[in-house]
C-alpha positions in Angstrom: 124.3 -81.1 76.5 121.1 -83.1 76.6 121.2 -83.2 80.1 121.3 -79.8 80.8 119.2 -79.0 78.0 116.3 -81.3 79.3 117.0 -80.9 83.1 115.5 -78.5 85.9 117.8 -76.0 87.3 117.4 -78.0 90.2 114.5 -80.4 91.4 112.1 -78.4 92.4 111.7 -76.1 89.1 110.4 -78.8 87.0 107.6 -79.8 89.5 106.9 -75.7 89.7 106.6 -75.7 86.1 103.9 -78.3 86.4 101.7 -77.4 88.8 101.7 -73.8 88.1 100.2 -74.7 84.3 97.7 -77.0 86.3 97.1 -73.6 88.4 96.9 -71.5 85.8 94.3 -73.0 83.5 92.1 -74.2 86.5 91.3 -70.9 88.0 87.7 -69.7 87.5 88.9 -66.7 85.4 90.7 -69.1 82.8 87.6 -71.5 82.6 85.3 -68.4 82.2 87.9 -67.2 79.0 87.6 -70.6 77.5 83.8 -70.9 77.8 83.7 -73.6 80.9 81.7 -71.5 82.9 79.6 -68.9 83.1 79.1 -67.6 86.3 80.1 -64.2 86.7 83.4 -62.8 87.2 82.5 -61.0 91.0 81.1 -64.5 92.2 83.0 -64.8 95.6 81.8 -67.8 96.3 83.6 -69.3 94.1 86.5 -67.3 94.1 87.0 -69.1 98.0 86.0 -72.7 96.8 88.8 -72.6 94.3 91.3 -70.9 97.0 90.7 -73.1 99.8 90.4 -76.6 97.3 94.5 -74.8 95.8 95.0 -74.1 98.9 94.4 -78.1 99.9 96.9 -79.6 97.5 99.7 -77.1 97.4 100.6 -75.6 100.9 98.8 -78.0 103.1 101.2 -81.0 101.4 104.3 -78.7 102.5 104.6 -80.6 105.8 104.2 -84.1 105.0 107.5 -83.1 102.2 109.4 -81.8 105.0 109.1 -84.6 107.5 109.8 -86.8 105.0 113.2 -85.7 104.2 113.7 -84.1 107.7 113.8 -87.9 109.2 116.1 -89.1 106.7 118.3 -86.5 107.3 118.3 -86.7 110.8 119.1 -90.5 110.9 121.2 -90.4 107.9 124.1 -87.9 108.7 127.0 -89.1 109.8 127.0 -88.0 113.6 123.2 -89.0 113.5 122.6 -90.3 117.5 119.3 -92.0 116.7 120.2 -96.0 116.9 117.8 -97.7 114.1 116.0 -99.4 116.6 114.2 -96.0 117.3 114.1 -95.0 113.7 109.9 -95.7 113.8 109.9 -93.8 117.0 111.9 -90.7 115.3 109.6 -90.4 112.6 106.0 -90.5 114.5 108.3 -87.9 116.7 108.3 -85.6 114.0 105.1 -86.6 112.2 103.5 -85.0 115.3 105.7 -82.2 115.7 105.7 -81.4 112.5 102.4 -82.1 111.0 100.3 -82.8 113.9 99.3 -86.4 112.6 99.7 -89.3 114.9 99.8 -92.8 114.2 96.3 -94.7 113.8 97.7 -97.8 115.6 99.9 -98.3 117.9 103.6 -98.7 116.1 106.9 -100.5 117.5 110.2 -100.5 117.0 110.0 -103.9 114.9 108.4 -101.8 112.0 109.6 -99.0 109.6 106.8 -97.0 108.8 109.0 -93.9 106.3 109.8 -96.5 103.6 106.0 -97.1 102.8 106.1 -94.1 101.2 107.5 -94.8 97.3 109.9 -91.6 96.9 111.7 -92.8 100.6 111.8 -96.4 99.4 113.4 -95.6 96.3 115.5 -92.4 97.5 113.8 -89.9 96.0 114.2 -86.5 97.4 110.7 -84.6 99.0 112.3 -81.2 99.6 111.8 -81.0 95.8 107.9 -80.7 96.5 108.5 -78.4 99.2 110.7 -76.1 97.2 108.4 -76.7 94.3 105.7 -75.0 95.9 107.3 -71.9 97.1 108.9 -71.7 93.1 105.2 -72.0 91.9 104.1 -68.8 93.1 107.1 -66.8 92.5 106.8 -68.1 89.0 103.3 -67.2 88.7 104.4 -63.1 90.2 106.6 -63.2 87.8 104.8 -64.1 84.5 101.2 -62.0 85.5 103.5 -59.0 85.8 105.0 -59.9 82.3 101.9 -60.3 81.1 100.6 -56.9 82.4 98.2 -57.9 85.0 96.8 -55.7 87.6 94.7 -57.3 90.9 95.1 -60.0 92.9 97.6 -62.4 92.0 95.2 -65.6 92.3 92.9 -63.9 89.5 96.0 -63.3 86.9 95.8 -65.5 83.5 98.8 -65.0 81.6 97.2 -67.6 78.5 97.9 -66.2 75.4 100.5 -63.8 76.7 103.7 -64.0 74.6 105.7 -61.5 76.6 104.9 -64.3 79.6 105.8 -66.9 77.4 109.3 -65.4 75.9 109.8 -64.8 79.8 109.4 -68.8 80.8 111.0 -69.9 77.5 114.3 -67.8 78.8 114.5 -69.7 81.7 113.1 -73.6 80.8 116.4 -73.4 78.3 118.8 -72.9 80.3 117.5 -75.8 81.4 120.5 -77.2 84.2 123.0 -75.0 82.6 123.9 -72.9 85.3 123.2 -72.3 89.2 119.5 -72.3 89.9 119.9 -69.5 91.7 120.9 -67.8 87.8 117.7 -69.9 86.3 115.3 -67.7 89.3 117.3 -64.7 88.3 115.9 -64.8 85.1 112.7 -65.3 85.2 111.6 -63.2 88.5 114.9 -60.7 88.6 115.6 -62.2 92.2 118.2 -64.9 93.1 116.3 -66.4 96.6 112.7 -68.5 97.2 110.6 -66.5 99.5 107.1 -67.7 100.6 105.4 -63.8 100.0 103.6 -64.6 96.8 101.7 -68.0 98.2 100.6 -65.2 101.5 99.5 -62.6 98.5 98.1 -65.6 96.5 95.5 -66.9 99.1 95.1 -63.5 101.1 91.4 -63.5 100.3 91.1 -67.4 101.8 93.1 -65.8 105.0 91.2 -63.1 105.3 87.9 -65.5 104.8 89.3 -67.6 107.5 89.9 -65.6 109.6 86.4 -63.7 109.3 85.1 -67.1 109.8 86.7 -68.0 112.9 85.6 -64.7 114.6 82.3 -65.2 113.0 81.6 -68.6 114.5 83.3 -68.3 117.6 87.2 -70.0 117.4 87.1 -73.2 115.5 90.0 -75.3 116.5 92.7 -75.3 114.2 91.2 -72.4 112.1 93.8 -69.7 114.7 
């Protein structure tokens, strides 16, 4: 019972749970409730800054997670054809597919490169981070509509909401009672992760990006 009281419905809801209170009370609206700040509430300026600096430590990171456990996978299963000599190889392979980093240096197959990483050395799963960050937003759809809000979704503070907070508390205690797919049911009345509320969530960076770009002429890596 205390394991299923205490645990996530699967990995990547705790880790949701987390960062979306770090999200929440970080966001310029929350700071200006609180007294932080005092710019205005139409500054757009700031409204981007605080987008694209999210926007840096949540979806960027969603590639490095999937490479990571990608390349274990792929040497890992059973029927895996990649002989461990070419391990090192496999993973700058998909570090450059995948990510579009190269190594600095140039590697061999003497070295092992994945395990540097502390969640790979001690078998820790990444997908949870991955997952974590799609969870995140549907999360945060889920409680600004309990809590009544109306807008964007990246301006939504559901603080002091108890309707939003009955809502989260229904689903933290099932804790890993049931499926997770039951745990998502309850708190955003759907049973799948889908990446729509991060696009909804940064639309205004997109948008701004994109402006950008045409505005100064194509900046590589800004398509």
């Amino acid at each position: 019972m205390i394991f299923t009281s205490r645990g996530g419905a699967n990995d990547g809801f705790q880790e949701a749970i987390g960062e979306l209170m770090s999200m929440c009370v970080s966001t310029p609206k929350h700071l200006r409730q609180i007294g932080l700040i005092e710019e205005e509430d139409d500054d757009e300026e700031i409204e981007i800054n605080y987008l694209f600096s999210k926007a840096l430590t949540t979806i960027a990171s969603m590639p490095f997670h999937y490479l990571n456990d990608l390349w274990r996978w792929k040497i890992f299963k059973k029927d895996s054809t990649i002989p461990e000599r070419k391990w090192n190889q496999e993973f700058w392979k998909l570090s450059k597919k995948i990510t579009g980093v190269e190594a600095p240096v140039p590697r061999n197959d003497s070295v092992l490169d994945g395990p540097t990483i502390y969640h790979v050395s001690h078998d820790y799963d990444m997908i949870r981070y991955f997952t974590r960050t799609v969870l995140q937003f549907q999360f945060a759809k889920a409680l600004c509509d309990e809590a009544g809000h109306q807008g964007q979704l990246n301006q939504c503070d559901f603080y002091g909401s108890l309707a939003a907070g009955k809502k989260l508390e229904s689903m933290l205690k099932l804790g890993s009672s049931l499926p997770w797919e039951d745990a998502l049911q309850v708190l955003t009345g759907g049973r799948e992760m889908n990446s729509q509320e991060i696009l909804k969530y940064f639309a205004k960076l997109q948008k701004w990006l994109q402006d950008t770009n045409e505005k100064e002429g194509n900046i590589p890596g800004w398509d």
